[in-house]
N, C-alpha and C positions, 0 to 999 in steps of 0.2 A: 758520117759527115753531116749527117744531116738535123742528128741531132745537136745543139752547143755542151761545150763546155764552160761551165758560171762560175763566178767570181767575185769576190767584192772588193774593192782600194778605197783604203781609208782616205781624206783629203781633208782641208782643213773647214772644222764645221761640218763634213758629214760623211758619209757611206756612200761608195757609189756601188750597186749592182751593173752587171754587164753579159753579154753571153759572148761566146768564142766557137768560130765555125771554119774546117776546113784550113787551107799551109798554101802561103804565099807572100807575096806583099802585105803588110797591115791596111788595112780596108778598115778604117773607120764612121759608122751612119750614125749619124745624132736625128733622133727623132723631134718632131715639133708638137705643137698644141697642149693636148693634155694624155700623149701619144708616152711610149718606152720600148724597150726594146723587141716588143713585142709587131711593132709597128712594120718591121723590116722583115720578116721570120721567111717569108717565102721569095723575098729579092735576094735575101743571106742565103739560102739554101742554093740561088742560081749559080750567086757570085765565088762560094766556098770552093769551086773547083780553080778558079783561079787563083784568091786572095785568103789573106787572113781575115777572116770578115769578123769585126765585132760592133755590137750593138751595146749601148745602154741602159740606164734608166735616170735620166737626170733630176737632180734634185730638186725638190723635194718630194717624185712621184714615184707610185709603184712603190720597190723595192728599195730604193733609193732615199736614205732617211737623212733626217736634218741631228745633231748634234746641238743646236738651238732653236731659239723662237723661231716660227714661222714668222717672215715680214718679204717686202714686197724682192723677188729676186733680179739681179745684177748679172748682165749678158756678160760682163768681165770675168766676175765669178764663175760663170758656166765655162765658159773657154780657158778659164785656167785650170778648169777639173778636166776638160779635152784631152789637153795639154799633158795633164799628168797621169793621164790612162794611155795615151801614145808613150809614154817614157815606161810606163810601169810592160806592156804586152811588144815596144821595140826600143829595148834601152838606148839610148845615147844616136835611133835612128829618127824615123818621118812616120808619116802617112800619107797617102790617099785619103779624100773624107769627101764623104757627102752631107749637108744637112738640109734639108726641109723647113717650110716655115718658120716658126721661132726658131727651129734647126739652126736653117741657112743663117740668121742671125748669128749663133752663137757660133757656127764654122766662120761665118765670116770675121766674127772678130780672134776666134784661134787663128787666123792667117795675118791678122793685124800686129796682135799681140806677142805670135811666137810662131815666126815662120818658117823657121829651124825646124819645126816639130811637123810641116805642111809639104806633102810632095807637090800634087796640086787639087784643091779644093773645087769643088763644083755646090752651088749652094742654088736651090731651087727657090723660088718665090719666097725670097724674106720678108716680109710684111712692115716694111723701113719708109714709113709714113712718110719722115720729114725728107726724101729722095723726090716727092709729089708736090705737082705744080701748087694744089692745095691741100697742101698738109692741114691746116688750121682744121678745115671741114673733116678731114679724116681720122685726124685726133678724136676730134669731139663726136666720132661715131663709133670711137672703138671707146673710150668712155663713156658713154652711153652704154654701151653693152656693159661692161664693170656695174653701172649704178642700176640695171636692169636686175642683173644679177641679185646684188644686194636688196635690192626691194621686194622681186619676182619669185628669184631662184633659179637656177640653173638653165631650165628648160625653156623658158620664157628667153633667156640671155642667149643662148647657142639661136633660139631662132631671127634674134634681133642678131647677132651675127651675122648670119646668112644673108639676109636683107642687108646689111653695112657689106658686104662680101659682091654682091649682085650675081648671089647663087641663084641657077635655075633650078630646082630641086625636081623639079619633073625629068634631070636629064641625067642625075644621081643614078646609079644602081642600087637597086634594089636587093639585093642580094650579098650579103659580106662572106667573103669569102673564111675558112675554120680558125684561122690564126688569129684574123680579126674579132669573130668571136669568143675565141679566146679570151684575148685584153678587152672587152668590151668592159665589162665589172671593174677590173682596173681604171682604164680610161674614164668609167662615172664617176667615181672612187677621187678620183684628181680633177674631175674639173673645177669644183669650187676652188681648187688652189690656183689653174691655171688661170679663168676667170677675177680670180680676185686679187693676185700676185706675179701674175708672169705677163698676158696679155698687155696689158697698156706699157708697163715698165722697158718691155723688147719691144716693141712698137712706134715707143717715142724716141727710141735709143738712136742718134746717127751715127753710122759708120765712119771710123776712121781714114779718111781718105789718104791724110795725109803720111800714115805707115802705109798703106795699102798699096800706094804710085810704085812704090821701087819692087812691091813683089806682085806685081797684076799679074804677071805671066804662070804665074801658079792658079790662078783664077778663072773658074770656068761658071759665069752667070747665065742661070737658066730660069726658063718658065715652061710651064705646060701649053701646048698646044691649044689644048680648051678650055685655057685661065684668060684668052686675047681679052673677054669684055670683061674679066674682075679686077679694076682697076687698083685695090691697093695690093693684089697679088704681082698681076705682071708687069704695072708700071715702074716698082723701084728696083725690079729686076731688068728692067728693059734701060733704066735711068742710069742704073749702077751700072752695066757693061759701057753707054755712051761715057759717064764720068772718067773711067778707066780704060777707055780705050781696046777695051773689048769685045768679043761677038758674045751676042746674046744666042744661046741654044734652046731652042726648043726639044721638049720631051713627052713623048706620046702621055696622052689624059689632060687631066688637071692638074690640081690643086695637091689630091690625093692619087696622083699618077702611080706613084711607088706601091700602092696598096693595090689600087684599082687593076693597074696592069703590069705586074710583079716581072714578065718576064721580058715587055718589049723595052721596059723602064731599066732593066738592068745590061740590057743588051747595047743600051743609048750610053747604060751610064759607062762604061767597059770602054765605047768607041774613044767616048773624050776623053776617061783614065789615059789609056795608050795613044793619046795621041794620033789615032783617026781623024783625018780631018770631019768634023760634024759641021752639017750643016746649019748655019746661024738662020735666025727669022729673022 
């Protein structure tokens, strides 16, 4: 069970890689940043006695290869390759999904776009600037990071991140736990893609409200408990459950709750699956 079974579905424009864990409900995690499937490996091993747990690797990272040019990528495009990784591992059925970060972005627009394919969604801190009272400002600091990038290089940009982020790095673990290490090489491997093509394009993206009204009920909007002062983390999470008429969940950690704490994260995430009532912040 514990180790997956791998797979690739072809899509249009590219290869997606995936892993497959454990027999149940389809449990689908879309990873964010410059994260893949790799991201999940120890909440997938919690969740596999329950679910069909599968993980990705979204395009264009990891294992996950383009069929064309690399250029800036489209949160539409991602949620249609969702989409059609739920149809390929539950034909003609749903999912469960979680996504993270640019994750939660891209779940959330798979619930916009094809909700047929959504049992109900729980999308963690999307990082949905224009939801912010000052979007303007926050654009132009996730830009900023992009042109740091470009000038600096990588390392220079992830820390100008942090700082756009109102990350406390002092309150980080210091400590990655094996799987994380694992993807680490990967995850370096992708960030100038994430940095240069995924960051500001999901970022500046607004969500669909107007598909969204008639399935909110599928819709479970969350933040981390220790994301309250990262304002472009929890506020369009906190913004998006007020728009929709839903409760905002909190989930043990932060930002990187799922990684950080694999097992009280999957225990949170199980309660809102089934319909537990959880408690909103």
């Amino acid at each position: 069970m514990n180790e997956p079974t791998t797979g690739t579905l072809a899509v249009p424009g590219a290869t997606l890689y995936y892993e497959r864990r454990g027999s149940g409900p389809l449990l689908l995690l879309i990873p964010g940043g410059a994260g893949d499937a790799g991201l999940y490996t120890a909440m997938a091993r919690e969740l596999a006695a329950r679910y069909t747990v599968v993980s990705y690797d979204p395009r264009p990272l990891s294992r996950s290869t383009l069929d064309e040019p690399l250029a800036d990528q489209d949160v539409r495009v991602w949620s249609d390759d969702a989409a059609r990784l739920i149809e390929r591992l539950a034909p003609g059925g749903d999912a469960f999904v979680l996504g993270c970060s640019s994750g939660a972005i891209t779940a959330l627009a798979l619930l916009a776009r094809h909700p047929e394919r959504v049992r109900r969604v729980v999308t963690h801190e999307p990082p949905l600037l224009e939801l912010l009272e000052d979007s303007a400002r926050y654009r132009a600091l996730f830009a900023d990071v992009r042109d740091t990038f470009r000038v600096e290089g990588a390392g220079p940009a992830m820390a100008r991140f942090a700082e756009a982020l109102g990350d406390r790095p002092a309150e980080r673990a210091t400590e990655l736990p094996p799987e994380i290490l694992e993807m680490a090489p990967r995850m370096h491997a992708n960030l100038p893609v994430f940095l240069e093509h995924i960051l500001v394009p999901f970022s500046s993206s607004a969500p669909d409200l107007a598909a969204l009204r008639p399935v909110a009920g599928k819709l479970v909007p969350a933040a981390g408990r220790d994301s309250r002062h990262q304002v472009p983390l929890y506020g369009p999470a906190a913004r998006l459950a007020d728009l929709l008429g839903r409760p905002l969940v909190e989930f043990p950690g932060g930002h990187l709750g799922a990684t950080e704490q694999p097992g009280a994260f999957a225990e949170q995430l199980v309660a809102v699956l089934e319909g537990v009532s959880p408690v909103a912040a």
